[in-house]
ZAMARGU-4260 file (C-alpha; in steps of 0.2 Angstrom, whole numbers, plus 5000, padded with zeros to 4 digits):
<rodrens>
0) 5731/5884/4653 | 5725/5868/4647 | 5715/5865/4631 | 5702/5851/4621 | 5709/5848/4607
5) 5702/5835/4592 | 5711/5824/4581 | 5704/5833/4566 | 5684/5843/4562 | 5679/5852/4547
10) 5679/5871/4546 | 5665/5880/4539 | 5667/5900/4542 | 5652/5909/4547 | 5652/5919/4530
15) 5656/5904/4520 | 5637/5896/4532 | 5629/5913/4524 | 5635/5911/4507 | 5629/5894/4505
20) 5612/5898/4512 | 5611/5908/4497 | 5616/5895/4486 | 5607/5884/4493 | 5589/5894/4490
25) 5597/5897/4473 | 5599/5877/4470 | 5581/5872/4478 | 5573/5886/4466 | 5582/5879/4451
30) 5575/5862/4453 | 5591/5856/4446 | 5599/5845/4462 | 5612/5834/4454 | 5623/5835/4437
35) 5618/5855/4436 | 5629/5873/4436 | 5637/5871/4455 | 5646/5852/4448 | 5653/5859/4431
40) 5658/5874/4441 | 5666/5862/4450 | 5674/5851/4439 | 5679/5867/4428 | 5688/5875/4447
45) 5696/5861/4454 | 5706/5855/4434 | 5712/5874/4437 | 5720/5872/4453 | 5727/5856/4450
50) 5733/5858/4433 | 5725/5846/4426 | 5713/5847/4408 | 5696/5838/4416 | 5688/5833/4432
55) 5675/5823/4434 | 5664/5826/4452 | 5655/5808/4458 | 5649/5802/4474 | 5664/5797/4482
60) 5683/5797/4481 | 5677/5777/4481 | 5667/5782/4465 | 5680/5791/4460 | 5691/5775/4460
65) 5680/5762/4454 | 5677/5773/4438 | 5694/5774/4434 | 5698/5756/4434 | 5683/5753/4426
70) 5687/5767/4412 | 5703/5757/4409 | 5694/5742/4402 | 5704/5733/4416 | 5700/5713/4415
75) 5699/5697/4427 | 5718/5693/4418 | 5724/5710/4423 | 5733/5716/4439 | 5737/5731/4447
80) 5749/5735/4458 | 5742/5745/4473 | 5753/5746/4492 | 5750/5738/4505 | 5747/5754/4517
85) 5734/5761/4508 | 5713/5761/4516 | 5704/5746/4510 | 5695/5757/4495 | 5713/5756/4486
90) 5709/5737/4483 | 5691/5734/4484 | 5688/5746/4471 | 5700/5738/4459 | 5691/5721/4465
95) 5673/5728/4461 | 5682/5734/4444 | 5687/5716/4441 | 5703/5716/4441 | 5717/5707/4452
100) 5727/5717/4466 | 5745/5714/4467 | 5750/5723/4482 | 5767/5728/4486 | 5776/5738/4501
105) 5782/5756/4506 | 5795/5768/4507 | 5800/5768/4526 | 5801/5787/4524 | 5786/5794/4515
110) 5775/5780/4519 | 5771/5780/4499 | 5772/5764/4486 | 5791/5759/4485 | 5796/5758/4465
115) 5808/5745/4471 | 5795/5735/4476 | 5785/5737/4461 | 5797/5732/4450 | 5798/5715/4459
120) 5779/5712/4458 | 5778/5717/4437 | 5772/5704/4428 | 5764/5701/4409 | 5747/5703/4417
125) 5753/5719/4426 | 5742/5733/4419 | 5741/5750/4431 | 5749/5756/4446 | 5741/5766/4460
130) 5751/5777/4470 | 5744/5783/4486 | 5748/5800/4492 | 5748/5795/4512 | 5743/5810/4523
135) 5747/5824/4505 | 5764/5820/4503 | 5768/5817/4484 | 5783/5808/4487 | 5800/5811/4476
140) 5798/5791/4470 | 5783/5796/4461 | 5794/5799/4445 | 5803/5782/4446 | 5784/5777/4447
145) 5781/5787/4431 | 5795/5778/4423 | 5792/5762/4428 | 5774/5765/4420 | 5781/5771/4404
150) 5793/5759/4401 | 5780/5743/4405 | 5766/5753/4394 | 5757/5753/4410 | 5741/5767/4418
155) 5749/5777/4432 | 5734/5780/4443 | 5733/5792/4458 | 5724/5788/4475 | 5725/5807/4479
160) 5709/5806/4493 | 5722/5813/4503 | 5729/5825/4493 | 5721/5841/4490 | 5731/5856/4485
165) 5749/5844/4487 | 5763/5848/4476 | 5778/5842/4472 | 5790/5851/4461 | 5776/5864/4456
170) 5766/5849/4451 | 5750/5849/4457 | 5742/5831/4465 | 5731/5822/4452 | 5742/5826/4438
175) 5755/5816/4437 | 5745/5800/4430 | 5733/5795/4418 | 5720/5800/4432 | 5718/5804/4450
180) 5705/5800/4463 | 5701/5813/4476 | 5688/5812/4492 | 5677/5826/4498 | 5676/5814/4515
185) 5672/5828/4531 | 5687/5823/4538 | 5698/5829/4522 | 5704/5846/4518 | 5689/5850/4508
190) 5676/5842/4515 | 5657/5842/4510 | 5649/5827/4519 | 5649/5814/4505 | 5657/5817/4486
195) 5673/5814/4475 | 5680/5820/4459 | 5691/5813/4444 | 5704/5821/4438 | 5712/5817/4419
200) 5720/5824/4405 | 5710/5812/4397 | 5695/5814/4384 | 5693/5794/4384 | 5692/5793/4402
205) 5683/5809/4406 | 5667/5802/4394 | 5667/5784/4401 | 5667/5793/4420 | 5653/5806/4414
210) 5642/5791/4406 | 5649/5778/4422 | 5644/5790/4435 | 5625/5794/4427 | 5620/5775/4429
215) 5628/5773/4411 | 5616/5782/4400 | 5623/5789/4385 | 5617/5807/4393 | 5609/5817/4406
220) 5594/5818/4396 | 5594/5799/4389 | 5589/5782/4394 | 5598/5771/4384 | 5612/5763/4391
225) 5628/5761/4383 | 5640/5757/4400 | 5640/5746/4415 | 5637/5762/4426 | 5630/5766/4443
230) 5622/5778/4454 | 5636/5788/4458 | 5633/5807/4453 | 5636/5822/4464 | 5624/5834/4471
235) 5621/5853/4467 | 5621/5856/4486 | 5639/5845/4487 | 5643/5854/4473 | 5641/5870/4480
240) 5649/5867/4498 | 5662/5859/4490 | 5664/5875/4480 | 5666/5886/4495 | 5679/5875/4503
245) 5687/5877/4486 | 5690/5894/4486 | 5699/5892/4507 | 5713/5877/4498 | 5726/5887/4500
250) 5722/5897/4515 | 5719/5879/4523 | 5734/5873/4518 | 5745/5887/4521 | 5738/5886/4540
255) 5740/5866/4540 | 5760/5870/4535 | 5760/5882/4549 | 5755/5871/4563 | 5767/5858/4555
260) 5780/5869/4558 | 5776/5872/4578 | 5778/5851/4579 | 5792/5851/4571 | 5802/5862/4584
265) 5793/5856/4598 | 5795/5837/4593 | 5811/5838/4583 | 5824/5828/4594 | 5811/5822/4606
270) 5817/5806/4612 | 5801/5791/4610 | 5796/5801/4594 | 5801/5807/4578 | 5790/5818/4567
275) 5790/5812/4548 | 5800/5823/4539 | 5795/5830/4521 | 5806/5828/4506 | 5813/5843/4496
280) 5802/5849/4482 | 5785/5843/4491 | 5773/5854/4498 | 5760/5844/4508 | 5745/5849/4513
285) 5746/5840/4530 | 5731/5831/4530 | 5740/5822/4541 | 5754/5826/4551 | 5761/5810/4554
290) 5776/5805/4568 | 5781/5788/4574 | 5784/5783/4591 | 5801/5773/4594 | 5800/5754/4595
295) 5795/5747/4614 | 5781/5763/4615 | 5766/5757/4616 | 5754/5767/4603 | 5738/5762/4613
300) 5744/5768/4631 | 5754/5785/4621 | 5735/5790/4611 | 5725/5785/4629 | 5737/5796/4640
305) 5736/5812/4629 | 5720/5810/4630 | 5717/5809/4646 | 5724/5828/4645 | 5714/5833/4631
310) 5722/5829/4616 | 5713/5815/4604 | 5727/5810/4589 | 5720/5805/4575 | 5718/5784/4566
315) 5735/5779/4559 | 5739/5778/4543 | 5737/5763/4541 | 5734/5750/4552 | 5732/5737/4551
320) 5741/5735/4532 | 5729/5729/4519 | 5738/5712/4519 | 5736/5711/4538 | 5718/5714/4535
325) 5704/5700/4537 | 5695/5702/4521 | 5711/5705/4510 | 5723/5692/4518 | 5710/5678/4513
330) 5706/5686/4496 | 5724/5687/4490 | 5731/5673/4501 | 5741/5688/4511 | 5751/5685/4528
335) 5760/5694/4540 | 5777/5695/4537 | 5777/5699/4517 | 5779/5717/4519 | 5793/5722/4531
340) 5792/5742/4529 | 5776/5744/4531 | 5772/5732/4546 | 5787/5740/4555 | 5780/5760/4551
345) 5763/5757/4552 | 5762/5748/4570 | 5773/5765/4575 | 5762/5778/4567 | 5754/5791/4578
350) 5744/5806/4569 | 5745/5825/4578 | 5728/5833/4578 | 5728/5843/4565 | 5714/5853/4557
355) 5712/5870/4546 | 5706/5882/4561 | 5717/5875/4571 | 5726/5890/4582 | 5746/5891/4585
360) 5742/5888/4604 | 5731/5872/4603 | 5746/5865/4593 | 5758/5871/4608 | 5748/5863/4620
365) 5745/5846/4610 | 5764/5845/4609 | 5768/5848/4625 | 5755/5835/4632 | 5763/5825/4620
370) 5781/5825/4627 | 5778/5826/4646 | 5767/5809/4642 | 5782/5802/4633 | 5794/5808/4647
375) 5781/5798/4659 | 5782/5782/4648 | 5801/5782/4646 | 5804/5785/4665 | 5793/5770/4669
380) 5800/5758/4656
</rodrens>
């Protein structure tokens, strides 16, 4: 029996379609589309699960970014330290802020910023730090992080777009700095189409976001302006889809672990591939299930194979690194060769499909394709 199966898609149960049809005639009646009941339920739902005191819901998990840096007061004279395997949001919204990105390398192991590696790049400038939780893994170095911030008097910022319902010693994603930036992206664990949300513990940040995110007016209900702010709220109907997929985190994720599982006694002691393996204490919520292929397997001819038997993997995470890429390397006066963990893991990389709905015998099958094509490769070679 062979199968179809996609790197990742959104899952939207039927009832979950009917509820929101109601909601939806519910939202359109009110006449209240953006900034209404659906986003400060939101806001008040997603600070619940995730332990935190505020949320903040905006456009993107871009937004979501860009507000915090900007809620920082951050200057052209200060830097942040941000990884270099990270998407290109990381740093452009720290740019758009207008402050400098100092970018550093990874843990070989989690794919996550490497404290020792900060600690080479601090400076009198240095004024945040962004931790990116690649694929949902909060990894264990997150408290060095959180030292290293305290000790410098230094923001700890959390790129958590990937994030969603991670833990890491009971300790929910987007809590353990002074903020954390999620994405409602459709390929994420929730997924609406486009949004984001802030999380803080933070009355000083959650104002600025409220005011930044409204084009800076000092209230919904006001024109006067009293902050550099934008276009970036979040809509009822967002709101509400958002909402539903809300309630499903833990189901989503409980599933996600579960097909985790399957790949890792399939794949587990494969030769040509080894399947990331997840710290003690972290519970990921597998937005990616990441593995890397040994060195001398070609990545390109590995993803166009099992894909030729029905099985998509997903983009890596990340390549190229952000100082390999165009835009950046010229920017920052970047080159290959600076950042020796991440250019060796990230040209290794290979995403599993992976996906909330996905059933036990897709991931059988994906698996299976997966070795006979890496059995085909070493056997040529």
């Amino acid at each position: 029996m062979s199968f179809k199966v996609p790197s990742t898609k959104p899952y939207f149960p039927k009832e979950d379609v009917e509820e929101l049809k109601k909601h939806l005639e519910i939202i359109l009646g009110s006449g209240m589309l953006t900034l209404g009941e659906y986003t400060n339920k939101l806001e008040s739902e997603f600070s619940k699960i995730h332990g935190t005191k505020f949320s903040v819901a905006v456009s993107s998990g871009t937004s979501a970014l860009e507000i915090i840096f900007r809620a920082l007061g951050l200057t052209e004279d200060d830097e942040v330290i941000v990884p270099t395997n990270t998407f290109g949001a990381t740093v452009t919204s720290i740019i758009f802020a207008g402050a400098k990105p100092i970018i550093a390398d990874v843990e070989k192991d989690t794919l996550c910023l490497d404290p020792a590696s900060v600690r080479k790049k601090l400076s009198e400038r240095t004024k945040a730090i962004v931790t990116v939780h690649i694929g949902g893994l909060i990894a264990p170095s997150i408290n060095e992080l959180r030292e290293i911030a305290s000790d410098n008097n230094l923001f700890l910022v959390e790129d958590a777009a990937h994030a969603h319902g991670s833990s890491f010693n009971g300790r929910k994603a987007g809590s353990f700095g002074v903020a954390g930036a999620f994405s409602f992206y459709p390929t994420k664990v929730i997924a609406t189409s486009e949004g984001g949300i802030i999380t803080t513990g933070s009355e000083d940040i959650r104002g600025k976001a409220r005011i930044m995110r409204d084009q800076g007016k000092e209230n919904f209900s006001s024109n006067v302006i009293v902050e550099l702010g934008y276009n970036w709220r979040m809509n009822e109907v967002s709101a509400a889809i958002c909402l539903s997929q809300l309630a499903r985190l833990d189901e989503f994720v409980r599933n996600r672990n579960r097909i985790a599982r399957i790949y890792d006694e399939e794949l587990g002691g494969v030769e040509g591939i080894a399947p990331q393996v997840i710290p003690a204490g972290c519970v990921s919520n597998y937005y990616k299930y990441t593995a890397f292929l040994d060195k001398g397997i070609s990545r390109d001819a590995f993803k166009k194979a099992c894909r030729e038997r029905g099985v998509s993997l997903g983009g890596e995470v990340y390549w190229p690194p952000i100082h390999m890429q165009p835009i950046f390397s010229r920017l920052l006066n970047l080159k290959e060769g600076l950042f020796p963990n991440s250019e060796d893991v990230c040209r290794r990389i290979v995403s599993l499909p992976m996906y909330s709905n996905m059933r036990e015998e897709e991931a059988a099958y994906a698996a299976d394709v997966m070795k006979r094509v890496l059995r085909e490769m070493l056997q040529a070679s």
